[in-house]
VEXVONU-768240 format. One record per residue: z, y, x of N, C-alpha, C in turn; residue number from 1; residue in one letter. Coordinates in nm, 4 decimals. Last residue first. Layout:
% residues N
<atom n_pz="Z" n_py="Y" n_px="X" ca_pz="Z" ca_py="Y" ca_px="X" c_pz="Z" c_py="Y" c_px="X" num="NUM" residu="a"/>
...
This chain:
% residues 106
<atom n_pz="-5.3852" n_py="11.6351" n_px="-2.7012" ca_pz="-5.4341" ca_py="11.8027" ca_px="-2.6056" c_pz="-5.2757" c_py="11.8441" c_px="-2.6598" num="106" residu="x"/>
<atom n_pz="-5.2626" n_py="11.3474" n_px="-2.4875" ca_pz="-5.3079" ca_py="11.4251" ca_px="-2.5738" c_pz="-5.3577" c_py="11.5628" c_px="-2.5981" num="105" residu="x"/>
<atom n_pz="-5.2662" n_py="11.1769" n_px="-2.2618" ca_pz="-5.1783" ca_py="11.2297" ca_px="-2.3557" c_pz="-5.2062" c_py="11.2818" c_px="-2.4458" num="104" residu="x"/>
<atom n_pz="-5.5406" n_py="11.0856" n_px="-2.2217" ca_pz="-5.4857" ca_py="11.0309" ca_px="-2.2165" c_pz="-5.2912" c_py="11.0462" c_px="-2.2917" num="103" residu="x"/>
<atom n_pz="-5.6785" n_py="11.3687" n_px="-2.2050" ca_pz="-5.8078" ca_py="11.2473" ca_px="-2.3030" c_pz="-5.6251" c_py="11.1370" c_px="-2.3363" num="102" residu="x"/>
<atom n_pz="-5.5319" n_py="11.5331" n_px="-2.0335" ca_pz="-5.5362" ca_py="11.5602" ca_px="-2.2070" c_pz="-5.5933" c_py="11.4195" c_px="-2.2295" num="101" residu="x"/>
<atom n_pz="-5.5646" n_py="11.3655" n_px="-1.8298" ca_pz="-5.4006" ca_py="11.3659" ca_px="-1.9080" c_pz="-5.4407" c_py="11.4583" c_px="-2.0296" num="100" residu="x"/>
<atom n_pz="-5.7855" n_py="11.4652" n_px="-1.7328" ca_pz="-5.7684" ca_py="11.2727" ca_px="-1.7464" c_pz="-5.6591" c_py="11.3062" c_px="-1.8299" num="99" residu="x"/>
<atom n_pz="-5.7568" n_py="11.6874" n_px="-1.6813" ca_pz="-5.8903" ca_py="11.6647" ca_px="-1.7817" c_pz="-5.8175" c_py="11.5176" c_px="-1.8373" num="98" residu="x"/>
<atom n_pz="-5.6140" n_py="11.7438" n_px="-1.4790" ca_pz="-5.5589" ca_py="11.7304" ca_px="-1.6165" c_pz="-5.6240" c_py="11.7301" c_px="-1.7273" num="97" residu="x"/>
<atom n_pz="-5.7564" n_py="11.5916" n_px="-1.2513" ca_pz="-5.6162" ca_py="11.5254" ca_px="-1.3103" c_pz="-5.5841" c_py="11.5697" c_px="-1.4279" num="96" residu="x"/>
<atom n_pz="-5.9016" n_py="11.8633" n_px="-1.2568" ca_pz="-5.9447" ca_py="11.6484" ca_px="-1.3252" c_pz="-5.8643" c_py="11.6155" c_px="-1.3326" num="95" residu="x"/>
<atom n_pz="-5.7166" n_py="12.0032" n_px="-1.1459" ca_pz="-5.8240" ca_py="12.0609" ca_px="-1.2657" c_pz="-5.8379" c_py="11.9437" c_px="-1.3251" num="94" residu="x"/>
<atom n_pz="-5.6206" n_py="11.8869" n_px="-0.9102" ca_pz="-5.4945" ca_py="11.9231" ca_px="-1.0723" c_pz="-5.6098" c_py="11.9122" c_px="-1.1782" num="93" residu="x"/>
<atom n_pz="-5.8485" n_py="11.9183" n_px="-0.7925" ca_pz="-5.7792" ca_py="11.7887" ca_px="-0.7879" c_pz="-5.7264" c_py="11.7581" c_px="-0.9167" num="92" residu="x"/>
<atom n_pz="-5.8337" n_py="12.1813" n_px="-0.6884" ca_pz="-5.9440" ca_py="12.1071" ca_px="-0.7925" c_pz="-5.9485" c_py="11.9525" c_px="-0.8323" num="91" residu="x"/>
<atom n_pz="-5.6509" n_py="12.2251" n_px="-0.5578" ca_pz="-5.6261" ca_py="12.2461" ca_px="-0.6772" c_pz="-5.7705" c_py="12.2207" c_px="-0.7785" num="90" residu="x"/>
<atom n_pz="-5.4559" n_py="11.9746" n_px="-0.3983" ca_pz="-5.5913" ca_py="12.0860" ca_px="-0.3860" c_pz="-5.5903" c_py="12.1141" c_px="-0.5084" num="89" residu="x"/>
<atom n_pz="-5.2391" n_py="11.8497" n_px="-0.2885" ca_pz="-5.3569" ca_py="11.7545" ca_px="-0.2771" c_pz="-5.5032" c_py="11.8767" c_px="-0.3169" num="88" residu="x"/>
<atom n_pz="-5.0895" n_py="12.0502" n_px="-0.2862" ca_pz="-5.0729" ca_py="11.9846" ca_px="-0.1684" c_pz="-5.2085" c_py="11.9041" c_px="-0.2012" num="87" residu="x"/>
<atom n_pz="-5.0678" n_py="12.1538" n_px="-0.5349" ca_pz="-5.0536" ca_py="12.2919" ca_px="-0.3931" c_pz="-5.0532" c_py="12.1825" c_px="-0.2369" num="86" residu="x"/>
<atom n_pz="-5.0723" n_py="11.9889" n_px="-0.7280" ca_pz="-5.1854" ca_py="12.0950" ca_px="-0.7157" c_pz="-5.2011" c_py="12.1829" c_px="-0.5367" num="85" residu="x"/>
<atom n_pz="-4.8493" n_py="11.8417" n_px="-0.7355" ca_pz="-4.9501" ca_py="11.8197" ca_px="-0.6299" c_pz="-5.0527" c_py="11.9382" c_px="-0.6021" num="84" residu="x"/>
<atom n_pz="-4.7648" n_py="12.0210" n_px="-0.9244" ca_pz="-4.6959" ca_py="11.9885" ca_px="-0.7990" c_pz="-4.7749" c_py="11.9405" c_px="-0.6838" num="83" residu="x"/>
<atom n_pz="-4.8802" n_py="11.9520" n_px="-1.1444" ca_pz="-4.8721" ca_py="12.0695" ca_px="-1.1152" c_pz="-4.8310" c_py="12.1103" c_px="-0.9474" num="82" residu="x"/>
<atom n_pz="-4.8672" n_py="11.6570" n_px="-1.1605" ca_pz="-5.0233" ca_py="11.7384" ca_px="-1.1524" c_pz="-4.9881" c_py="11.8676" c_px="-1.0917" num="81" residu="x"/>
<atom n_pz="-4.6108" n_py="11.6599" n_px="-1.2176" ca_pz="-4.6363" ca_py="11.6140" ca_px="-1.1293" c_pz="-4.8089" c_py="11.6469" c_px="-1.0725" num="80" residu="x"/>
<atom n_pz="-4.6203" n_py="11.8101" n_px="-1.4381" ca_pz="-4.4919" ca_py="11.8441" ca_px="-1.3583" c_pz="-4.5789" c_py="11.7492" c_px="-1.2361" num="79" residu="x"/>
<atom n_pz="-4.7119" n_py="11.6341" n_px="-1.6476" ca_pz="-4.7791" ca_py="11.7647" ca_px="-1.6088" c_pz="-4.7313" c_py="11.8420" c_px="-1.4974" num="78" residu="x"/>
<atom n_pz="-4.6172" n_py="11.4019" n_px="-1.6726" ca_pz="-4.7354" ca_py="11.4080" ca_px="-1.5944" c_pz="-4.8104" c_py="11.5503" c_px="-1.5498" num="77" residu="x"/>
<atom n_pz="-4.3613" n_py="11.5010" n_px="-1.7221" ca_pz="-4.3287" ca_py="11.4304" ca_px="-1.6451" c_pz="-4.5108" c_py="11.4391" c_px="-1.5411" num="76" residu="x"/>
<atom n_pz="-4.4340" n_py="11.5444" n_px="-2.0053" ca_pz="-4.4116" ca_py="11.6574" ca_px="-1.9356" c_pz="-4.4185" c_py="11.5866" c_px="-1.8163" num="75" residu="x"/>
<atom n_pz="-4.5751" n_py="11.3028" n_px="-2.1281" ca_pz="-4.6420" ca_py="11.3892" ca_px="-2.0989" c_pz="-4.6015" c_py="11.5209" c_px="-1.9933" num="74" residu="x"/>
<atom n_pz="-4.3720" n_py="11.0378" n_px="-1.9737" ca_pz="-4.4052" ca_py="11.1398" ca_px="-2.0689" c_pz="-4.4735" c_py="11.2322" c_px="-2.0418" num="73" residu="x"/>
<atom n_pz="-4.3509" n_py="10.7317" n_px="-1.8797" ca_pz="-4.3580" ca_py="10.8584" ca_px="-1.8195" c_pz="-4.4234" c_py="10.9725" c_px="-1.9352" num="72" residu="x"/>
<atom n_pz="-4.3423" n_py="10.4525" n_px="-1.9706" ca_pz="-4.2350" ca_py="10.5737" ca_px="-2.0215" c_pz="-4.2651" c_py="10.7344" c_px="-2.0125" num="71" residu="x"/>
<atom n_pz="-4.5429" n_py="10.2782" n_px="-1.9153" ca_pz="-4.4307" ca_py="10.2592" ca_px="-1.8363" c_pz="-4.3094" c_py="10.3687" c_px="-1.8967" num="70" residu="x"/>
<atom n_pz="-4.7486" n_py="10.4364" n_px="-2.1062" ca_pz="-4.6914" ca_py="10.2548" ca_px="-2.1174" c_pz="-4.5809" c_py="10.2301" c_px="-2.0891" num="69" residu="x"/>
<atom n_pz="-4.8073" n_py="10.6143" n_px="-1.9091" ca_pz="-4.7822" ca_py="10.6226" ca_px="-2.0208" c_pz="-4.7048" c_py="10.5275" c_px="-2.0805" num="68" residu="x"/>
<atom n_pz="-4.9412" n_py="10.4720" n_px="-1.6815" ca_pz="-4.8094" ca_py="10.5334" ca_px="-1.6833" c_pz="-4.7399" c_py="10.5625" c_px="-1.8236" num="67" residu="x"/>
<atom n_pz="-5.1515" n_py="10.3714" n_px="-1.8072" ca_pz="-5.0646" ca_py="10.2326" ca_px="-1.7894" c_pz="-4.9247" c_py="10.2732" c_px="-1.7000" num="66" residu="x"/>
<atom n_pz="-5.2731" n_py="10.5686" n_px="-1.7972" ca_pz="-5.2487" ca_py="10.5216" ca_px="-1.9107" c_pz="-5.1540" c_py="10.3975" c_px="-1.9105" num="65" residu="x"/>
<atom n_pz="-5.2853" n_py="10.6551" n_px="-1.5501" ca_pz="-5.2256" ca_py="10.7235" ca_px="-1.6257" c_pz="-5.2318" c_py="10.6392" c_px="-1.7506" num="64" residu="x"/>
<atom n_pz="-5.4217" n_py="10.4129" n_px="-1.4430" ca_pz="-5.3146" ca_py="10.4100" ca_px="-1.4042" c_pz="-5.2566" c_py="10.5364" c_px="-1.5120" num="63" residu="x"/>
<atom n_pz="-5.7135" n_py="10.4745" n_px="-1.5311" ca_pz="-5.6466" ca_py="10.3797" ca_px="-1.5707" c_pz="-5.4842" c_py="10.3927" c_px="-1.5564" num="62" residu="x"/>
<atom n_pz="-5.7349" n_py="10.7221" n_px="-1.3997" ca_pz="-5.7128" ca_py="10.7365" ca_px="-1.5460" c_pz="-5.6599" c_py="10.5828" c_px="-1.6228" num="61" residu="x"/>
<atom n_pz="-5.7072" n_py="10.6747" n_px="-1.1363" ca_pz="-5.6004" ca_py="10.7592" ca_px="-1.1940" c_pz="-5.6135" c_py="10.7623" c_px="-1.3383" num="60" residu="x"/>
<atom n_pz="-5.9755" n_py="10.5170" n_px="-1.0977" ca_pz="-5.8384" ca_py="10.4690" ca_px="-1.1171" c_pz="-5.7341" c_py="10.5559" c_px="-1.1603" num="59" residu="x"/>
<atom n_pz="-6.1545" n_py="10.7789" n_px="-1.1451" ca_pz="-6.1756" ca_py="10.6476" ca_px="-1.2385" c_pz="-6.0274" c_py="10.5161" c_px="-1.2117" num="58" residu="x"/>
<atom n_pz="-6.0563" n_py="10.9457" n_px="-0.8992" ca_pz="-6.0231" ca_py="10.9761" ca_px="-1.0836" c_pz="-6.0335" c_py="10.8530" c_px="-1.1806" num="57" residu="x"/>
<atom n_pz="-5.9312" n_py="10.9670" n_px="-0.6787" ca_pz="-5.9453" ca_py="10.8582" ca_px="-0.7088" c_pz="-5.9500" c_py="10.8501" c_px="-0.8568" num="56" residu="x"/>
<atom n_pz="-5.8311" n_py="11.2083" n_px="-0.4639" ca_pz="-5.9628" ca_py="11.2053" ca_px="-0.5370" c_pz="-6.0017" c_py="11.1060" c_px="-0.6345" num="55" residu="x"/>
<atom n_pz="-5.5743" n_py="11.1337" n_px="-0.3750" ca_pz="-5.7239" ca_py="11.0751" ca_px="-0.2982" c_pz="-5.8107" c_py="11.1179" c_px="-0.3373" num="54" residu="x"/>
<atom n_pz="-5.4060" n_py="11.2619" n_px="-0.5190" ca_pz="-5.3928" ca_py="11.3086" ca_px="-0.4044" c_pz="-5.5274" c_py="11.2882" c_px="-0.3108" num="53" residu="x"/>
<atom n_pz="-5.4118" n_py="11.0602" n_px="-0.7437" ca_pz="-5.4490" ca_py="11.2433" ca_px="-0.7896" c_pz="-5.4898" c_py="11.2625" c_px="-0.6760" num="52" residu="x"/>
<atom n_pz="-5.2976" n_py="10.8395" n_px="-0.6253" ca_pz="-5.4502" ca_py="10.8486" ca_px="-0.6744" c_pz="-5.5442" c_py="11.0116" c_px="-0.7021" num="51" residu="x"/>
<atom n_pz="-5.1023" n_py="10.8997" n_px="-0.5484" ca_pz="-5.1518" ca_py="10.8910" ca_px="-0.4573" c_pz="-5.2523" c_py="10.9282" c_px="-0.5090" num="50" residu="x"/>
<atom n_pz="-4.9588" n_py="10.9820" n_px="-0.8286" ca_pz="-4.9357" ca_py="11.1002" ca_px="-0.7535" c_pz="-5.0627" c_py="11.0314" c_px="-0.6246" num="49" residu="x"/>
<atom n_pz="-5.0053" n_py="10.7341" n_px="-0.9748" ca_pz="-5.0557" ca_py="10.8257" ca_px="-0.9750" c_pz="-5.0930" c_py="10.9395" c_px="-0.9198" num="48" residu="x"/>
<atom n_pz="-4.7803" n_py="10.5641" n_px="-0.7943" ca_pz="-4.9039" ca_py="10.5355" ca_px="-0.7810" c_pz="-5.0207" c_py="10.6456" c_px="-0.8247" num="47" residu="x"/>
<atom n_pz="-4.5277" n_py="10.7328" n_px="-0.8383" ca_pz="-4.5859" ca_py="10.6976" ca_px="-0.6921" c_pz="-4.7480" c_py="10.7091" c_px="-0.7409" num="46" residu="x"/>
<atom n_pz="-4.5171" n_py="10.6550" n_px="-1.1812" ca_pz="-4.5503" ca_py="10.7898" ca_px="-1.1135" c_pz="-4.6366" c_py="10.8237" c_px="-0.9645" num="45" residu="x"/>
<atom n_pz="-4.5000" n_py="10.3693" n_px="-1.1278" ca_pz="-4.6530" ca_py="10.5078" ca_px="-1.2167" c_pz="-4.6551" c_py="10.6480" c_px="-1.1570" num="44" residu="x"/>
<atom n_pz="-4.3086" n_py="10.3512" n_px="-1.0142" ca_pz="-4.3899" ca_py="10.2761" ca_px="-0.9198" c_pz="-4.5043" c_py="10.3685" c_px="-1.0300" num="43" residu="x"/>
<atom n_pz="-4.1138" n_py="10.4576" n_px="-1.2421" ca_pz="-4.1071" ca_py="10.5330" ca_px="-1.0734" c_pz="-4.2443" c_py="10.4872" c_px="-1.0099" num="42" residu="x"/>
<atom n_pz="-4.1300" n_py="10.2848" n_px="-1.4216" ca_pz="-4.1519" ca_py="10.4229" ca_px="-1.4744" c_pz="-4.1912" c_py="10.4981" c_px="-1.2986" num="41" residu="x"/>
<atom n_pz="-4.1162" n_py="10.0235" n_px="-1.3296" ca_pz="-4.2417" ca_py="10.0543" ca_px="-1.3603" c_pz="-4.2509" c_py="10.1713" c_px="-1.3440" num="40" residu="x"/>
<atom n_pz="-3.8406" n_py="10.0913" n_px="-1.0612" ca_pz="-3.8537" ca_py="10.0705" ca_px="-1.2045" c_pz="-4.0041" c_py="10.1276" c_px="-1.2146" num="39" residu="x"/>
<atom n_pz="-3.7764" n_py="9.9446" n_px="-0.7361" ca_pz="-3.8490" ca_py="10.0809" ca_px="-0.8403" c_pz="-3.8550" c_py="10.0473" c_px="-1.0006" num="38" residu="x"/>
<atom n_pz="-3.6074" n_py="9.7337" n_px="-0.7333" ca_pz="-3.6426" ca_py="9.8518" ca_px="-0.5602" c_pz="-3.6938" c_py="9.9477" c_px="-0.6656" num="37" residu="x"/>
<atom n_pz="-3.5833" n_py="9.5884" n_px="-0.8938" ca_pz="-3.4857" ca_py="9.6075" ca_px="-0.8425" c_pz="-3.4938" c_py="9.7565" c_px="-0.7542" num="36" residu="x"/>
<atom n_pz="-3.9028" n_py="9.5529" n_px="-1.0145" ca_pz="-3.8155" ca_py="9.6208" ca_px="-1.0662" c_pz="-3.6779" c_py="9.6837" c_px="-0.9997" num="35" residu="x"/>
<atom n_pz="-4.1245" n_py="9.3773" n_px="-0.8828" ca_pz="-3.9732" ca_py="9.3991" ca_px="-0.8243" c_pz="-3.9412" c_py="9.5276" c_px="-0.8602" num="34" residu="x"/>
<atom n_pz="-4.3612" n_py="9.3691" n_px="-1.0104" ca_pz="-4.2553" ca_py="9.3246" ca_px="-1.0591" c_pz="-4.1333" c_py="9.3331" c_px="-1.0012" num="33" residu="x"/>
<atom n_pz="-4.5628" n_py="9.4987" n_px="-0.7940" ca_pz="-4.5343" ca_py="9.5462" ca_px="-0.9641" c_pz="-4.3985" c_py="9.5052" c_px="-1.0248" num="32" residu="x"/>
<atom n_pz="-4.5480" n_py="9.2484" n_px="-0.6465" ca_pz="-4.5347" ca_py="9.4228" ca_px="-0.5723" c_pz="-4.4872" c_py="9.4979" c_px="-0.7518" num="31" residu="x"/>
<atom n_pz="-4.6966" n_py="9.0484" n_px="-0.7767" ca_pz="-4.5354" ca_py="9.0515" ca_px="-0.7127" c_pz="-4.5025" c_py="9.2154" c_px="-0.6744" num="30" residu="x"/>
<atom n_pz="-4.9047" n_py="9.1658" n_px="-0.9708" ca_pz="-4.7741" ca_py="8.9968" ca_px="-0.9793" c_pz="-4.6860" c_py="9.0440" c_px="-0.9192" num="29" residu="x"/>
<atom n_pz="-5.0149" n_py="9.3349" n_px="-0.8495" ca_pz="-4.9403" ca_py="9.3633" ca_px="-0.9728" c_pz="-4.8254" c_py="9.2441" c_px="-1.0241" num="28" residu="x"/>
<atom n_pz="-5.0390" n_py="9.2161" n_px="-0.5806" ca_pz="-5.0497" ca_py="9.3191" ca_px="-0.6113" c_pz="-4.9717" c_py="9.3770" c_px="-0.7767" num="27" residu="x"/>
<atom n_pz="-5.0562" n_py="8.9433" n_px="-0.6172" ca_pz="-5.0192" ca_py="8.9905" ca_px="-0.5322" c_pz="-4.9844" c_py="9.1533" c_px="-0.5957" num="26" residu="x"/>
<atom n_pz="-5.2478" n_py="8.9031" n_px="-0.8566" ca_pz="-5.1142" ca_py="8.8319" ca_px="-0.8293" c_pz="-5.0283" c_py="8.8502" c_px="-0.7227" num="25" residu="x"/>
<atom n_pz="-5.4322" n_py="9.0667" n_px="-0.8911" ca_pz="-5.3701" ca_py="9.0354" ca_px="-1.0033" c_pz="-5.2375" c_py="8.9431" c_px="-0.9663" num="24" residu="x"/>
<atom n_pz="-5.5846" n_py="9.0822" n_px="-0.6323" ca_pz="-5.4897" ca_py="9.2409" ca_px="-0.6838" c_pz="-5.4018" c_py="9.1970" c_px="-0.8399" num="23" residu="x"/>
<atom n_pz="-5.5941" n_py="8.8728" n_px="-0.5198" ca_pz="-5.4812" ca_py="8.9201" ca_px="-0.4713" c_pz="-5.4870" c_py="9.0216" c_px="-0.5549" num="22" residu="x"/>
<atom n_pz="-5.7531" n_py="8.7839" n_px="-0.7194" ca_pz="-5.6451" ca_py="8.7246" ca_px="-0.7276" c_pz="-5.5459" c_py="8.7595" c_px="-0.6413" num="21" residu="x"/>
<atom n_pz="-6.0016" n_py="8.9335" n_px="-0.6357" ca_pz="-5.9428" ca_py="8.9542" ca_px="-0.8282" c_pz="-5.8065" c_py="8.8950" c_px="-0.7804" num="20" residu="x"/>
<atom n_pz="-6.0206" n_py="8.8467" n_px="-0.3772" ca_pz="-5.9923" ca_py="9.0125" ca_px="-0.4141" c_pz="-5.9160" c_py="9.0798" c_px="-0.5385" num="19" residu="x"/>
<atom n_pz="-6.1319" n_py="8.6006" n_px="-0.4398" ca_pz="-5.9644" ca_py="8.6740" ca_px="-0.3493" c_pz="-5.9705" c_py="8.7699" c_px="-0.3477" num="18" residu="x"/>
<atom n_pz="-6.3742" n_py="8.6570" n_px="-0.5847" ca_pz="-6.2617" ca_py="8.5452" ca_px="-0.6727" c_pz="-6.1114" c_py="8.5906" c_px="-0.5550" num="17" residu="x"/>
<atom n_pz="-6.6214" n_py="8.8289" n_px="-0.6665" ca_pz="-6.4892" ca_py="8.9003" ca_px="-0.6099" c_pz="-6.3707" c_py="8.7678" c_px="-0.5789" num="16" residu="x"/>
<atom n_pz="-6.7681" n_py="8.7555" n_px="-0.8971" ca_pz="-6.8078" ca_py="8.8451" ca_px="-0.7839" c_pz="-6.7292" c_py="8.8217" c_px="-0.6711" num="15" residu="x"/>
<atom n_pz="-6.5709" n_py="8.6159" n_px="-1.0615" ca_pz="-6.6615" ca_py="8.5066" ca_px="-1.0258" c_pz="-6.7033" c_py="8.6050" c_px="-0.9098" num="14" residu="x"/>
<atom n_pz="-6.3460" n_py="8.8464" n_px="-1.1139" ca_pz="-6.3124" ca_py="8.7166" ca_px="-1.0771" c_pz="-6.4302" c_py="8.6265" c_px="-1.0534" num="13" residu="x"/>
<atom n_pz="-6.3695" n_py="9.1020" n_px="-1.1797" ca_pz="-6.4140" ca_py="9.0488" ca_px="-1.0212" c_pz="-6.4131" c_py="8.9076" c_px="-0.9947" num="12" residu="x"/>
<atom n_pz="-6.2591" n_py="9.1140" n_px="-1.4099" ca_pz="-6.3906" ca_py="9.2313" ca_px="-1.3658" c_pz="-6.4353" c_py="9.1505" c_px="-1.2501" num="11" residu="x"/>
<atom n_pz="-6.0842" n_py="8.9703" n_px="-1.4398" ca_pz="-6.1403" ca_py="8.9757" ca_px="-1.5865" c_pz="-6.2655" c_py="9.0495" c_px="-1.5173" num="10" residu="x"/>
<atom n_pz="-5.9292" n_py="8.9378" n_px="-1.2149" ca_pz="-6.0154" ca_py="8.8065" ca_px="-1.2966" c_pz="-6.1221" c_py="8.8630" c_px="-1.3514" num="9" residu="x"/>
<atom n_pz="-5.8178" n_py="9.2246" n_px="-1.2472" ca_pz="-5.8775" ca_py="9.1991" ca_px="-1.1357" c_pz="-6.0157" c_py="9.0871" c_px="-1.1774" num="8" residu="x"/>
<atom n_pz="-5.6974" n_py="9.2344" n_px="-1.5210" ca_pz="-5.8043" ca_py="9.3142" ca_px="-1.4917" c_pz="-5.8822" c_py="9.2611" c_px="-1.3538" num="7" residu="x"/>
<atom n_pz="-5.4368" n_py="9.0765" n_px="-1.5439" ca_pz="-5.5665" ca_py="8.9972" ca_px="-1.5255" c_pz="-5.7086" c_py="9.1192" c_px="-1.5022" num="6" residu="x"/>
<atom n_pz="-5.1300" n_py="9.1025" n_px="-1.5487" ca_pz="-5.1999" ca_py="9.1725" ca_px="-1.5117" c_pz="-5.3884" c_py="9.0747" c_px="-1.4756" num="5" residu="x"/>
<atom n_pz="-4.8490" n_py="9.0153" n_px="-1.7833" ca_pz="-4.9654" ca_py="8.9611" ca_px="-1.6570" c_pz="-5.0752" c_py="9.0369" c_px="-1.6249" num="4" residu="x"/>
<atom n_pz="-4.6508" n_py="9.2342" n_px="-1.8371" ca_pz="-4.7431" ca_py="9.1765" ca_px="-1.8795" c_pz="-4.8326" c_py="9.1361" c_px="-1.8153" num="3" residu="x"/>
<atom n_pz="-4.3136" n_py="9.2616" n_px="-1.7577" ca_pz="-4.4013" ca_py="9.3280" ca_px="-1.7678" c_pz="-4.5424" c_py="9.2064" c_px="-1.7982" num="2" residu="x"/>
<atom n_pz="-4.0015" n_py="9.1968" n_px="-1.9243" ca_pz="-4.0961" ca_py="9.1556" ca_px="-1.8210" c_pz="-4.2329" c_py="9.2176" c_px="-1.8493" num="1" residu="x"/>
């Protein structure tokens, strides 16, 4: 079972109090946990590939690390940076793979 997700609480919860509790209990509570439909390893990948795709670097680096976690291996993240490169832009890949050295390693 995957690990209660409290980042929302922990950053937003007195600012924010239904915003922290739908993204910690909605959002990673239930959407995160139906394993049946995606395994963590698949729902990191998805989620990264959007974030690369938006521009969304300060979440893509969280989420790459909490792909990491899920299994996804360094080749797996480079294969998928590489791939987007030709659809989300290629200055996109460039930060995406700034975030995956700090986060995989060089």
């Amino acid at each position: 079972m995957a690990e209660k997700q409290t980042a929302g609480r922990d950053n937003l919860g007195e600012f924010a109090p239904q915003f922290a509790a739908l993204n910690d209990d909605v959002l990673f509570g239930e959407v995160w946990s139906r394993e049946s439909e995606l395994s963590l390893h698949d729902r990191s990948m998805i989620t990264c590939a959007s974030l690369m795709s938006q521009g969304l670097f300060p979440q893509l680096s969280s989420h790459m690390k909490l792909a990491k976690k899920h299994g996804v291996t360094k080749d797996e993240m480079v294969a998928l940076i590489t791939q987007l490169a030709f659809y989300a832009g290629w200055p996109k890949a460039w930060s995406a793979f700034g975030l995956a050295k700090e986060v995989y390693g060089d």
